[in-house]
BAZARO-955058 format. One record per residue: residue in three letters; x, y, z of N, C-alpha, C, O in turn. Coordinates in steps of 0.02 Angstrom, whole numbers, plus 50000, padded with zeros to 5 digits. Layout:
# BAZARO-955058
ALAXYZXYZXYZXYZ...
This chain:
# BAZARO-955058
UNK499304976649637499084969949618499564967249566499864970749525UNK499624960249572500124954349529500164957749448499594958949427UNK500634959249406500734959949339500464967849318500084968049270UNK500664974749352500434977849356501204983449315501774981249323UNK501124988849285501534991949261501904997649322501694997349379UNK502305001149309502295005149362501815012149366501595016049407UNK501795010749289501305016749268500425015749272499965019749262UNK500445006949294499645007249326499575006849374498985007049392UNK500015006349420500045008149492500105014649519500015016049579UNK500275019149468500255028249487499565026349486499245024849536UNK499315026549417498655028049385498015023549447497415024749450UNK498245020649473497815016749527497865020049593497325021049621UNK498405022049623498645027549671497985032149668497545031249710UNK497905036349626497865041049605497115041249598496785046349606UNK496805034049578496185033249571495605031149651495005031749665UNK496205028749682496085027949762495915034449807495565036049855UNK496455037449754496375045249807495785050449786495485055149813UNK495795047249728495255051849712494525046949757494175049449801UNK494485042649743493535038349765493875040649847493425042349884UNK494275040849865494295042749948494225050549986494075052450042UNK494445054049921494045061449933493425061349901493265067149887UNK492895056049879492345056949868491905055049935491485058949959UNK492125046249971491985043250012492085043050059491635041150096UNK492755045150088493325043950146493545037650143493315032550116UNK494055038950177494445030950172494055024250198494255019250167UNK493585022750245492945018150236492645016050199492425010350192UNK492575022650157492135020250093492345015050029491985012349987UNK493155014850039493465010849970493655005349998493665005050059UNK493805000649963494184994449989494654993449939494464992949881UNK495324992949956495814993649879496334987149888496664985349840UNK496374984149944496984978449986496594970149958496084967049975UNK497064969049914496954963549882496264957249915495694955649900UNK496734955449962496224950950028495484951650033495024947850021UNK495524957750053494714962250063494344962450007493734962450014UNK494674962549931494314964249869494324958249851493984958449799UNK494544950649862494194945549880493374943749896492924941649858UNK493374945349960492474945949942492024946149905491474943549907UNK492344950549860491984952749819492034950249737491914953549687UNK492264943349742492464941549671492084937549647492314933749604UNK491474937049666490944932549638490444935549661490434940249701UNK489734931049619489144932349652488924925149681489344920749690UNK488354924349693488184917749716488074912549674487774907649696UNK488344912949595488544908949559489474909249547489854913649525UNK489534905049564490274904749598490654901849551491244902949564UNK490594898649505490954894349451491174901249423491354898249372UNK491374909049407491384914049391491644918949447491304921249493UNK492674920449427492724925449470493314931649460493844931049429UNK493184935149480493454941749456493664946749504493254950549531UNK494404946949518494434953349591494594959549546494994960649502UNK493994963549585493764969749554494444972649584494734970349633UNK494654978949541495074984149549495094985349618495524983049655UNK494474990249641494444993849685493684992249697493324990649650UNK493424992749772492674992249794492584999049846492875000549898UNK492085002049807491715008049844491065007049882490635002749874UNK491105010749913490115011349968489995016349968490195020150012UNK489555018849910489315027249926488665026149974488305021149967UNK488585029850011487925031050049487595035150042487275037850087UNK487565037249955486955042949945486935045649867487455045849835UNK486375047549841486365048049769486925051349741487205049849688UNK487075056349783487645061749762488465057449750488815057849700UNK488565054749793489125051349786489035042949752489555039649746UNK488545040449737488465038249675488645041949636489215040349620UNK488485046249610488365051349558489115051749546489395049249497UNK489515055649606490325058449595490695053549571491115054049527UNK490455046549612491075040349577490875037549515491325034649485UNK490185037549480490125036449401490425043049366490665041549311UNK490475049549380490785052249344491435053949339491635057449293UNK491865051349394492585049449394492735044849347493195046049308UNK492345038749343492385032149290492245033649224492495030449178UNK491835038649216491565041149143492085045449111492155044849050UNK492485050149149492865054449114493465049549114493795050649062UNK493665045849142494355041949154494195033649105494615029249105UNK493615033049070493435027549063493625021749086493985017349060UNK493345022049142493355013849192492835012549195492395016049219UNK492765006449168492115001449200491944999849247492384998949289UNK491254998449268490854999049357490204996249335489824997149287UNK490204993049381489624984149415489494988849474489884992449506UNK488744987449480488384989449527488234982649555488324977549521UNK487984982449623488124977249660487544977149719487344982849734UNK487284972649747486944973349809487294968449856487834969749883UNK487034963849864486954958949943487324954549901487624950649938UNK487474953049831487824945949785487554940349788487884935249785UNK486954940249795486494932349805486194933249725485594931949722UNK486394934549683486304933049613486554927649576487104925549595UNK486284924649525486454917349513486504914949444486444909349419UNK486694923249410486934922249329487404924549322487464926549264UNK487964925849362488504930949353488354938249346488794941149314UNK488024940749360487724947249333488044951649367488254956349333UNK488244952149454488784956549472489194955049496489354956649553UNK489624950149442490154948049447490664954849426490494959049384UNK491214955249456491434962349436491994960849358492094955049341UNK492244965649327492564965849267493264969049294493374973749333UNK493694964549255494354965249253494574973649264494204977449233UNK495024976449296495344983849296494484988749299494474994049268UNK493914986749332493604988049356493464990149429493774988649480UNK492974993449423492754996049495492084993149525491614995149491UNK491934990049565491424988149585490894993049642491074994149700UNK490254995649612490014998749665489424995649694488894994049667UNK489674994849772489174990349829488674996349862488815001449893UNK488074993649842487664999549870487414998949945486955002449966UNK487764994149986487204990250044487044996550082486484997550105UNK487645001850090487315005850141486775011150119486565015450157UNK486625010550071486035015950055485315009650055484985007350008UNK485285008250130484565004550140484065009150203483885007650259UNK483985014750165483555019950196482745019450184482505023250142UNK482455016450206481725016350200481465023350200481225025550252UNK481515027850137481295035050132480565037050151480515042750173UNK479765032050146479465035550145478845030750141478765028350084UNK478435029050183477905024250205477275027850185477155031850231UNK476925028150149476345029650116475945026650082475895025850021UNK475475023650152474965017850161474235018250114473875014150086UNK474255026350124473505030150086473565028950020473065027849986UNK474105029149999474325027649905474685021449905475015020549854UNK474715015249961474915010349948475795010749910476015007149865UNK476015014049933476845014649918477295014749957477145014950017UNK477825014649943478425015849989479115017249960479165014549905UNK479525019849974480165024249923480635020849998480455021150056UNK481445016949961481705014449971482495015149941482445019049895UNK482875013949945483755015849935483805009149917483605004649954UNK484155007749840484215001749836484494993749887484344987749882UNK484954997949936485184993549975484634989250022484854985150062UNK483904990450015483364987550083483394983150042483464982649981UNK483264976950120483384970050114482414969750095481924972650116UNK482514966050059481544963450016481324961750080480984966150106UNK481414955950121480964954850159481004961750218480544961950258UNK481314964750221481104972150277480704976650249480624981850279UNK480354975550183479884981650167479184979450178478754983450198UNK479034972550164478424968150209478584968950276478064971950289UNK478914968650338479214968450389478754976050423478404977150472UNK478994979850367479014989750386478284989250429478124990550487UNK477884986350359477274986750353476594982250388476004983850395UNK476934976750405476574970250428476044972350451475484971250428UNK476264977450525475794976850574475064981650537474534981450568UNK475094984250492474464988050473474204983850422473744985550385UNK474574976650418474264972650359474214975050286473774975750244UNK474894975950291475314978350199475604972450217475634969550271UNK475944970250133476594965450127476794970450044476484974450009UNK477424967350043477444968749981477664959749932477954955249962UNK477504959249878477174955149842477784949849827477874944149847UNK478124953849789479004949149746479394946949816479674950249860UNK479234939049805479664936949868480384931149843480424925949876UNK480814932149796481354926549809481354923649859481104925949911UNK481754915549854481914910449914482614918049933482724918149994UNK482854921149911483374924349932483034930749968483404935649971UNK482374931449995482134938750006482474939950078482564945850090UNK482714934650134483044940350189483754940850168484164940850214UNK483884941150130484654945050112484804947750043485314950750028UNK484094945649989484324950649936484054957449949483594958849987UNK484434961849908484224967649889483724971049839483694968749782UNK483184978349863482804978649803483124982049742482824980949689UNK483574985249738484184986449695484314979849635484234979649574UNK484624973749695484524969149631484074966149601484034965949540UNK483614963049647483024961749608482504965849557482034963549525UNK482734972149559482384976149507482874974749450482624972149400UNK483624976149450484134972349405483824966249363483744965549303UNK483654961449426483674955649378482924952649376482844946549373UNK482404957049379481684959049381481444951849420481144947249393UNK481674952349494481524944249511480704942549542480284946849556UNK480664938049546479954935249548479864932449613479724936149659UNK479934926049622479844923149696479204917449701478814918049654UNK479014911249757478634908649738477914912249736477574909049696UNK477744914749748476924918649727476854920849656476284921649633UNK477494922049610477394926349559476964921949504477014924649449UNK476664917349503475954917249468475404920249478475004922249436UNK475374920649546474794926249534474724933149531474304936449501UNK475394935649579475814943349576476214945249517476234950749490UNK476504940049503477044944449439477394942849472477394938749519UNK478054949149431478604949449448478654957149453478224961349439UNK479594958449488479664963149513479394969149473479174973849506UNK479384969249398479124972149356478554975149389478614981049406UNK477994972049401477294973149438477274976749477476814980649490UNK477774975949503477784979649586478284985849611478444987249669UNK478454988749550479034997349554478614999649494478474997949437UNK478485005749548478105011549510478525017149497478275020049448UNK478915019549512479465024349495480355023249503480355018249540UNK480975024749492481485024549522481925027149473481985025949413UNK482345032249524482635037749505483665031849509483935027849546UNK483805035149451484415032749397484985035949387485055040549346UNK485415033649422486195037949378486525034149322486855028949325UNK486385037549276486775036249212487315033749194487575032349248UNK487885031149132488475029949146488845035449127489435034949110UNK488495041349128488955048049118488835051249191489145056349204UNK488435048649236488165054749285487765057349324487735059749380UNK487235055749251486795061949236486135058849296486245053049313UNK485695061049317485365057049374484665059849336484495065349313UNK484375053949339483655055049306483115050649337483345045849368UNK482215051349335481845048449353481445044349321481435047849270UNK481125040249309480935033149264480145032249299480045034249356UNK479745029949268479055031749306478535034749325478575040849332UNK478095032349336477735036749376477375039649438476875043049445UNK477895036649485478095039649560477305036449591477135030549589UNK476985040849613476585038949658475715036249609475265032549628UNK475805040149547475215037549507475505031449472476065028949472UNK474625029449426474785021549392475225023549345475725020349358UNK475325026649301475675026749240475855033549230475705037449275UNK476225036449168476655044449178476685043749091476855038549064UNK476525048849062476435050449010477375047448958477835045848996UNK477465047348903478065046248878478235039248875477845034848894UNK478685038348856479235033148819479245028348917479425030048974UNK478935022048883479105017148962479675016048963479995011848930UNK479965022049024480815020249011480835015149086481315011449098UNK480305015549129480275011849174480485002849171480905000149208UNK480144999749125480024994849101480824991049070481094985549068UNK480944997449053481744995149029482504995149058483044993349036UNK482224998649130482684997249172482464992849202482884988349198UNK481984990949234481924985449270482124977249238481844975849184UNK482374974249255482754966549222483284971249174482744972949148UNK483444972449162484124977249098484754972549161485344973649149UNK484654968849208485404968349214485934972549231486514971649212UNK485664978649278486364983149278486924987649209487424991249207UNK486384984349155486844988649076486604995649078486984999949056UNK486044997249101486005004749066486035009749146485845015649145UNK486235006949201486175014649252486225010449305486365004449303UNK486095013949353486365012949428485595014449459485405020349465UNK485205009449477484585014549516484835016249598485225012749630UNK484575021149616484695021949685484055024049728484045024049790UNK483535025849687483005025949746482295022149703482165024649648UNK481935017349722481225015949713480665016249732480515012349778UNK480425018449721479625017049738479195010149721479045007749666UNK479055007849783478725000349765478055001049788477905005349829UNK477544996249758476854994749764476534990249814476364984549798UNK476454991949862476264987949904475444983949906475004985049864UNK475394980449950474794977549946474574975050017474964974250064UNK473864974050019473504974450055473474967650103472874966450098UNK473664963650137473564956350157472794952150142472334953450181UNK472684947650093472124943350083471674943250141471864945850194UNK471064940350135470644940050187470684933250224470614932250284UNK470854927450161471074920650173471604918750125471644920650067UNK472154913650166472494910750133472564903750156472554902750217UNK472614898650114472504892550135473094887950089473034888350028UNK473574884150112474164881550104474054872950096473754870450144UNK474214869450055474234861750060474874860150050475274864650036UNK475064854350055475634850750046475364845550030474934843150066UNK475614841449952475304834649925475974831549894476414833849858UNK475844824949925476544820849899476394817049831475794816249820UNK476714815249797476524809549722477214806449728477744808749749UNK477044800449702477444794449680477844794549618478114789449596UNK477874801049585478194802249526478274812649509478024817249541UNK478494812649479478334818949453478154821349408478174827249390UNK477854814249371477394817049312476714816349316476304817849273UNK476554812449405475884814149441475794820949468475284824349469UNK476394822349490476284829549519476414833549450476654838949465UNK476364833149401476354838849336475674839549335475344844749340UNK475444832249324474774832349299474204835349349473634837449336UNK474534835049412473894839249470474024846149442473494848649422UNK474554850249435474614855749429474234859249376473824863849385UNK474484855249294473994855249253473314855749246473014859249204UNK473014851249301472154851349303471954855349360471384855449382UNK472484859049388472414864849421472194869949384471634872449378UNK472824871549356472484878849323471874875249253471364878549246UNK471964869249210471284870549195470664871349229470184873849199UNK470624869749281470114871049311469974879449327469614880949374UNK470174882849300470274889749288470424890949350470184896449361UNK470704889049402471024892249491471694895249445472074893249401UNK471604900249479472464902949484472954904149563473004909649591UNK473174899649579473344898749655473904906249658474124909349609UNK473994907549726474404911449763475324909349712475684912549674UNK475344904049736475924897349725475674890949713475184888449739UNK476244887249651476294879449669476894878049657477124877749601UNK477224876749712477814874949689477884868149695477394864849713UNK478604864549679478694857549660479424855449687479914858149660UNK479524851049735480194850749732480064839949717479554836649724UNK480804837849694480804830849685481294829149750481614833249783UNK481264821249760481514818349814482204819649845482394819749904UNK482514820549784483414822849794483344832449846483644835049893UNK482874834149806482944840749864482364840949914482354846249946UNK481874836649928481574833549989482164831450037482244834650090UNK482484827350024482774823450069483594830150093483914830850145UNK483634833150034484254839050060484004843350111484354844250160UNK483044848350106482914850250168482734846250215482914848550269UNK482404840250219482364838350278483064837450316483094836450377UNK483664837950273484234835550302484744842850352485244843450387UNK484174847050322484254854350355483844858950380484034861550433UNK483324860550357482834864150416482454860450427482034862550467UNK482364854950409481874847950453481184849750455480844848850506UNK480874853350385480154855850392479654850850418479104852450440UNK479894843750412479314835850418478844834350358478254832550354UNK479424836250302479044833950251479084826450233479554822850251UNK478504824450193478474816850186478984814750144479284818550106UNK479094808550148479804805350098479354805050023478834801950034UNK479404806849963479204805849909479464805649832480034807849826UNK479274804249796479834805049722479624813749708480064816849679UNK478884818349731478794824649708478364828449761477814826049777UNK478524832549780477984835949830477714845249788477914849949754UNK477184842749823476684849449778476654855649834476364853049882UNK476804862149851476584866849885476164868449855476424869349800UNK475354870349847474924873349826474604880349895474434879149953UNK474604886249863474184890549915473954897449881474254901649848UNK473184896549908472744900249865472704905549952472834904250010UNK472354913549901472394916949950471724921149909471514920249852UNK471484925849962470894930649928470424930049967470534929050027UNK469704930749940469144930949976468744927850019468264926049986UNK468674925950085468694918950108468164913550068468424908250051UNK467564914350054467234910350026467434908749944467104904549913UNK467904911849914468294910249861468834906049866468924901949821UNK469244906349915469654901749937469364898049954469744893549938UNK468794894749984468624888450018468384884049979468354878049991UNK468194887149923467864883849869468374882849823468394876849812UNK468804886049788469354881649761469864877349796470304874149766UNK469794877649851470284874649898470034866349902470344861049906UNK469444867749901469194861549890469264855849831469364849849827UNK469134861549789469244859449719470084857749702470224853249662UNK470574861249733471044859549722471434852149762471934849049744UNK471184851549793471204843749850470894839949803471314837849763UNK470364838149791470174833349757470714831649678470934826249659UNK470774837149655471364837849604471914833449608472144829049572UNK472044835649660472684830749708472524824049708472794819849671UNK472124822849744471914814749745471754811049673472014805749656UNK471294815049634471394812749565471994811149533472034806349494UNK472544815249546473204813549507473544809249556474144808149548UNK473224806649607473604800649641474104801649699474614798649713UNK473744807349730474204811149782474414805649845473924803949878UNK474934803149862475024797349915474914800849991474974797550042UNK474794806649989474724808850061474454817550036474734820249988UNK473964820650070473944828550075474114829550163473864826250208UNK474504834050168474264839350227474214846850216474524850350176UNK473744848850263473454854650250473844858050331473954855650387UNK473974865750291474234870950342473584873650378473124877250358UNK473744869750458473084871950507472994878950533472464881650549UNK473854882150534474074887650560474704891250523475164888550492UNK474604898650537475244901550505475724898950523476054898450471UNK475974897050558476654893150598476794887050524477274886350485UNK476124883650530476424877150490476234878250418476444874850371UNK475854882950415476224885150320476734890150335476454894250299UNK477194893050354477694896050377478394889850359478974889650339UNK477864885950380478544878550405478614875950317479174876050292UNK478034873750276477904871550229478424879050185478694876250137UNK478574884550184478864888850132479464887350164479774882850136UNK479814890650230480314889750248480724880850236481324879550244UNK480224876150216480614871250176481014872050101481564869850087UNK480424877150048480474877749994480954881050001481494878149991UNK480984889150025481594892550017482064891850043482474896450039UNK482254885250083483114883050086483274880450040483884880650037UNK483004877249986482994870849936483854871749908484284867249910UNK483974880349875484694878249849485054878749904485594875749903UNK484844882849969485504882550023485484873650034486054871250029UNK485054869650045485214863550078485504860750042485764855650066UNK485644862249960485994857249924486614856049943486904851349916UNK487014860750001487714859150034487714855550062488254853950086UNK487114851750079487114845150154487054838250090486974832450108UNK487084839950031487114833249995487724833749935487924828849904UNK487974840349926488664838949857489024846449879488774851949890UNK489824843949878490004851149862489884856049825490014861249855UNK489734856749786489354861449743488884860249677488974855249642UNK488524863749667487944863849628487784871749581487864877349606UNK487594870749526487494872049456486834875049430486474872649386UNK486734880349464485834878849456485594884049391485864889549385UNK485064881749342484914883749311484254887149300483784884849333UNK484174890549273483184895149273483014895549205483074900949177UNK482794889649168482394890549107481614890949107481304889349157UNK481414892349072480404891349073480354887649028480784887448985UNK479774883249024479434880848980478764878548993478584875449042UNK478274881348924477644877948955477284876948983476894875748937UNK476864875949046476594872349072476564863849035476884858749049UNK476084864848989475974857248958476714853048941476664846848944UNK477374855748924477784852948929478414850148954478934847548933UNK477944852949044478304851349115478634844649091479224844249076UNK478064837549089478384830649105478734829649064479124825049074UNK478774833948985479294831448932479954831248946480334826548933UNK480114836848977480604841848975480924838949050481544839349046UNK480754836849101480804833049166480834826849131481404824649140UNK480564823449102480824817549075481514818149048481994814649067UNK481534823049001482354823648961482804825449008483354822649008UNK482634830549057483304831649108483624824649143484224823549144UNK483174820549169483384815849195483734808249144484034803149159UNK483564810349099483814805549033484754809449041485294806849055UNK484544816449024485364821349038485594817149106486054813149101UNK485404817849142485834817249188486154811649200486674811549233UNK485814804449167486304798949154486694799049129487264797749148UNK486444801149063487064798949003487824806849035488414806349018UNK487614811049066488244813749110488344811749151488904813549168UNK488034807149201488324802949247488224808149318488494806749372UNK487874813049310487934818449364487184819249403486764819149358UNK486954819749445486164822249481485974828749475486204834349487UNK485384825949449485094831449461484554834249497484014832349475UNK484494838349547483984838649612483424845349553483704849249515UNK482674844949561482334850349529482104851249598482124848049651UNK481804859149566481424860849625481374868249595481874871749587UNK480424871149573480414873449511479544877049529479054873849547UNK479574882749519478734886849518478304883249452478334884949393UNK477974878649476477794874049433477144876949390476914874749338UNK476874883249432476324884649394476244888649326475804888949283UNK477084892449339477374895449277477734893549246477994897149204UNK477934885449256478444880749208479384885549210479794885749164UNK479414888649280479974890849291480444887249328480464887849390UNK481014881849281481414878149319481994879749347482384883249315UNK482114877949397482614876249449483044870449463483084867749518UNK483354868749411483694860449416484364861849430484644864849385UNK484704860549479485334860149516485694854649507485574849349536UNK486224855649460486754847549455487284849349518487574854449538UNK487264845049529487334843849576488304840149571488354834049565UNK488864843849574489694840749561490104841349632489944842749690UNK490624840049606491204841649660491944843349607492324840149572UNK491854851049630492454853749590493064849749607493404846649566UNK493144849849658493764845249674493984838849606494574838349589UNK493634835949586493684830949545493844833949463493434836449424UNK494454833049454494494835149384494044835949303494104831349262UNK493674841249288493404839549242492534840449265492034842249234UNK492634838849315491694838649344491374845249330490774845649316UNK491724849749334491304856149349491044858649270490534862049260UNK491514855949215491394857749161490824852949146490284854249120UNK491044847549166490424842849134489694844849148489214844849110UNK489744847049230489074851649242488744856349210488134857249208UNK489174859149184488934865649162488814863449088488294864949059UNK489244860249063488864857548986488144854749005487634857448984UNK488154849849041487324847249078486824852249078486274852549050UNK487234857049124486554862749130486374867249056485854870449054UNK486824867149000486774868448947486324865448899485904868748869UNK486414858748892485614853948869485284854548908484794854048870UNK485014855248964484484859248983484074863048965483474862548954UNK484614869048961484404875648912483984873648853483384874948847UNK484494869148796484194868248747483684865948737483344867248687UNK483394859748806482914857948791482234861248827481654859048828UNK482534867548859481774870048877481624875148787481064876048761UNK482274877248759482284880748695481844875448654481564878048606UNK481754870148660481444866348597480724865748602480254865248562UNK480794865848661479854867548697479554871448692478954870448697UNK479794878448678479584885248672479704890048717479494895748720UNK480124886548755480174887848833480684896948797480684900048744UNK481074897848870481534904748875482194903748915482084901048969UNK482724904948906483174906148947483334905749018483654901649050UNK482914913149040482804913149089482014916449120481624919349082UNK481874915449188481414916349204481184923149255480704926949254UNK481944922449308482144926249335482784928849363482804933449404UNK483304925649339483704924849377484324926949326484924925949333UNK483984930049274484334934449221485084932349185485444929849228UNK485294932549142485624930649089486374931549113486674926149110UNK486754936449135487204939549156487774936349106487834935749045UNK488154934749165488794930249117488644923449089488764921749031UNK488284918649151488204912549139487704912249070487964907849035UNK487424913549052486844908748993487034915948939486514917948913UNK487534919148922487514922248845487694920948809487714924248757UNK487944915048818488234909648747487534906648714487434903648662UNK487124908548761486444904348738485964906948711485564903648678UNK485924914348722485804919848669485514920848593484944922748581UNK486034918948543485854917648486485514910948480485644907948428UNK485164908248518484864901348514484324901048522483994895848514UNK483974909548551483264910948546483194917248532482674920348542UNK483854920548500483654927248471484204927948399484764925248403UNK484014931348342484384932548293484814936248300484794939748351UNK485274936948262485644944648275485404949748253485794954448252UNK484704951048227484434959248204484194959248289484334963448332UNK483804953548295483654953848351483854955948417483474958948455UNK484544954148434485334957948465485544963848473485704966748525UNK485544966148400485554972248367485294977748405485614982548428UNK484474976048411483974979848403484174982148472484274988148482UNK484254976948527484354977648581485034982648587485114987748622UNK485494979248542486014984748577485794992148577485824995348629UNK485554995248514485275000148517485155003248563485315009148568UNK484815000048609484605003648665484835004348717484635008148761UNK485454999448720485995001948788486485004948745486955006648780UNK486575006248689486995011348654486905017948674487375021148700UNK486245020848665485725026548691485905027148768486165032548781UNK485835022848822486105025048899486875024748888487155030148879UNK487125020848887487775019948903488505018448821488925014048814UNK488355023148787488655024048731489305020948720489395018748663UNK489915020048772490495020048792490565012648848490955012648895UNK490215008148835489985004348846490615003248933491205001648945UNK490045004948967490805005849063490065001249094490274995849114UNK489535001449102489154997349133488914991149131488494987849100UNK489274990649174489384981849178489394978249127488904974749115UNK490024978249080490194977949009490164968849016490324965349064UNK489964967348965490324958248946489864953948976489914947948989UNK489344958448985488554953649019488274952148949488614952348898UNK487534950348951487014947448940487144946448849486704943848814UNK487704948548824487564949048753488364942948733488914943048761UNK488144939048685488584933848680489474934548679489954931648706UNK489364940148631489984945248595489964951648586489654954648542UNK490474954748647490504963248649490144968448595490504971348554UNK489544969548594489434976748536489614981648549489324984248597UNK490074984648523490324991148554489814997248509489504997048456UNK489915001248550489525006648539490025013848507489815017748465UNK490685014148538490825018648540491525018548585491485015448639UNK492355022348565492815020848609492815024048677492715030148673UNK492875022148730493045025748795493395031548797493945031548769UNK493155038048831493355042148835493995041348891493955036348928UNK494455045048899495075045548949495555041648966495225036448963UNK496145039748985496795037048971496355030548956496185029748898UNK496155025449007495915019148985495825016448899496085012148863UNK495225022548891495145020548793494755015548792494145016248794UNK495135008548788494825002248789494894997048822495434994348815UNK494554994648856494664988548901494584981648876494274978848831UNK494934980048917495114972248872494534967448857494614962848817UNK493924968448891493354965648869493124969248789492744967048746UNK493424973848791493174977848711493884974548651493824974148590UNK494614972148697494834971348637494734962548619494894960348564UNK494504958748664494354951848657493684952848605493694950448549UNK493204956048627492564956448587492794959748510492394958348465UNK493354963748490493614965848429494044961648395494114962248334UNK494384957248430494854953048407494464944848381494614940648339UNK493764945848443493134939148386492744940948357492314937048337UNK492704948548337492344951848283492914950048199492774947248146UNK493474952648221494004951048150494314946348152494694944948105
């Protein structure tokens, strides 16, 4: 590769030959072109051609190529399917990137204890799939579930539209076994029971972002299919009518399945692509309650009238699985369709609130004038988890920055609300400048601590979630220090 010594081209030789007597020559990808692919995640404003790209297909050779990297100190990004949308496995300079897709082994279907043990590489929607026909699903569904991985979404502890009433991925992994950034392979959890005596180390791998280990096998929680589920679709003339239905939703103490929210700019992008037949509107409401049938019928009711109170210009109700099928498969194209309206788009995941949905939707769209840029929302409204996509065209000098400053007051203003960062879609590269803006530095601190403790020598997935490099400790073997450690030392002094 371009600007390379002769003495890092042995040392790269050498490092090829070694991951190829771990893998075979299939297993690496080392030819510039090919390691292309792999230089982003699905936040693309962010890119990086990794060193070298490996595919182990099994704990053991996980295992062999983190401890090649550990004694040689090279840094290594664990990786799934790349539909991540904070930079998070974006790979690092004179790095190694490890792609887990082929370890998607469905290990072990165990209906009687409601579980199932999985290889990080299974695609989310194939573990509901496994199970359907005996009427299991499993719960955490991203708009990304037929092509992300449960690998990453335990990474970046993702949620999906149901997670008001399910949670998040958190909820739903009961055990999963870990290679270290020395090696060392260990288990987290408590496998097939509710909980396991000791230190919740479970809890702290899950959302960690890829900093402290490599998981390679999980155990997830499955669940049982509702007895009823019942789906609406309600249009409003604003979107601070459709806040306010949502609002006197959950006061009305219902806690729906989902409500999600998209506004007219990404109405009109899916109809312009999977053509669900949704109505033309300034805000459309998905609401869908699921559970006991005479519990559902009775808030279902209650939740319609809700609707009409806040001035709903049209409801339709899902008669059949097909057409609430049709009503989600609108929602989860929402950021793919944003290609049928701008070359590219910016999307951000802050929370705030409930009660200070319309504030905070008022101020974005105030942002988006005075930048001169659009902004399409489209946002799990029941957990005040936004989704606002500016919407640029890199091509145009200057645009892309301006976006991203945009999506930055954003940030701030879900921060002034009480709001968070992020919701699900985890911190990675994109939002750690934003960091000290809802946490102190003891606060920082505290945290490093604890990826100091896994990964001392800081090689896993270095230059994520923390504003400015904390080092822990120098790299062991020729490497020493990598240039993400001497940039982070050089804005330390």
């Amino acid at each position: 590769m371009g600007g390379r010594s002769k003495g890092d081209l042995v040392e790269r030789e050498k490092l090829i030959e070694a991951m190829e007597g771990i893998l075979g020559e299939s297993g690496v990808i080392h030819e510039r072109e090919q390691l292309r692919t792999y230089e982003c995640d699905g936040l693309m404003n962010y890119r990086v051609i990794p060193d070298l790209v490996v595919l182990p297909e099994s704990v053991e050779e996980v295992q062999r190529v983190v401890r090649v990297c550990y004694d040689e100190g090279i840094p290594f990004v664990a990786r799934g399917s790349g539909t991540g949308l904070s930079g998070g496995a974006l790979p690092v300079e004179s790095g190694i990137l490890i792609v887990l897709t082929r370890m998607r082994r469905i290990i072990e279907v165990d209906l009687e204890n409601m579980r199932m043990v999985v290889e990080p590489g299974v695609i989310n929607l194939h573990v509901s799939n496994e199970v359907a026909s005996e009427g299991y699903y499993y719960a955490p569904d991203p708009a990304s579930q037929s092509v992300s991985t449960i690998g990453g979404n335990l990474a970046e502890n993702s949620g999906g539209v149901h997670c008001l009433k399910y949670g998040f991925t958190t909820n739903h992994v009961m055990a999963a076994e870990v290679v270290l950034a020395d090696g060392t392979v260990v288990n987290v959890g408590g496998g097939k029971a509710n909980d396991a005596p000791g230190y919740e180390l479970l809890g702290t791998f899950v959302g960690s972002e890829g900093t402290l280990g490599i998981v390679t096998k999980v155990t997830l929680k499955l669940m049982k299919r509702p007895e009823s589920v019942r789906t609406l679709l309600a249009a409003f003339g604003d979107l601070e009518e459709a806040g306010e239905a949502v609002s006197g939703i959950i006061a009305a103490g219902i806690v729906p399945a989902a409500i999600e929210m998209m506004d007219a700019q990404t109405v009109e992008a899916v109809e312009r692509t999977v053509k669900p037949g949704f109505p033309q509107a300034e805000a459309i409401l998905i609401v869908e309650l699921d559970g006991p049938s005479a519990e559902v019928e009775s808030q279902f009711r209650r939740v319609e009238e809700i609707c009409r109170e806040s001035k709903a210009t049209e409801i339709r109700i899902a008669e059949s699985d097909e057409q609430r099928a049709l009503f989600w498969k609108g929602r989860k194209a929402a950021f793919a369709a944003m290609g049928s309206v701008a070359n590219d788009y910016y999307v951000q995941d802050s929370v705030v609130p409930r009660t200070a949905l319309g504030t905070v939707l008022k101020r974005i769209g105030e942002l988006s004038e005075e930048h001169g840029l659009t902004v399409a929302n489209v946002f799990h409204a029941g957990d005040g988890n936004l989704h606002p996509l500016v919407l640029y065209n890199n091509e145009n000098e200057g645009e892309g920055e301006r976006a991203e400053a945009l999506a930055g007051e954003i940030v701030f203003a879900c921060l002034e609300h009480g709001g968070s960062l992020t919701g699900e879609h985890g911190i990675g590269l994109d939002k750690k400048k934003y960091m000290p803006k809802m946490f102190t530095d003891d606060d920082m601190d505290t945290m490093q601590l604890l990826r100091c403790a896994f990964d001392p020598h800081h090689l896993c997935n270095p230059g994520k979630v923390f504003p400015t490099p904390r080092l822990c400790g120098e790299r062991p073997g020729p490497w020493k220090m990598h240039p993400i450690q001497k940039a982070g030392l050089a804005e330390m002094f």
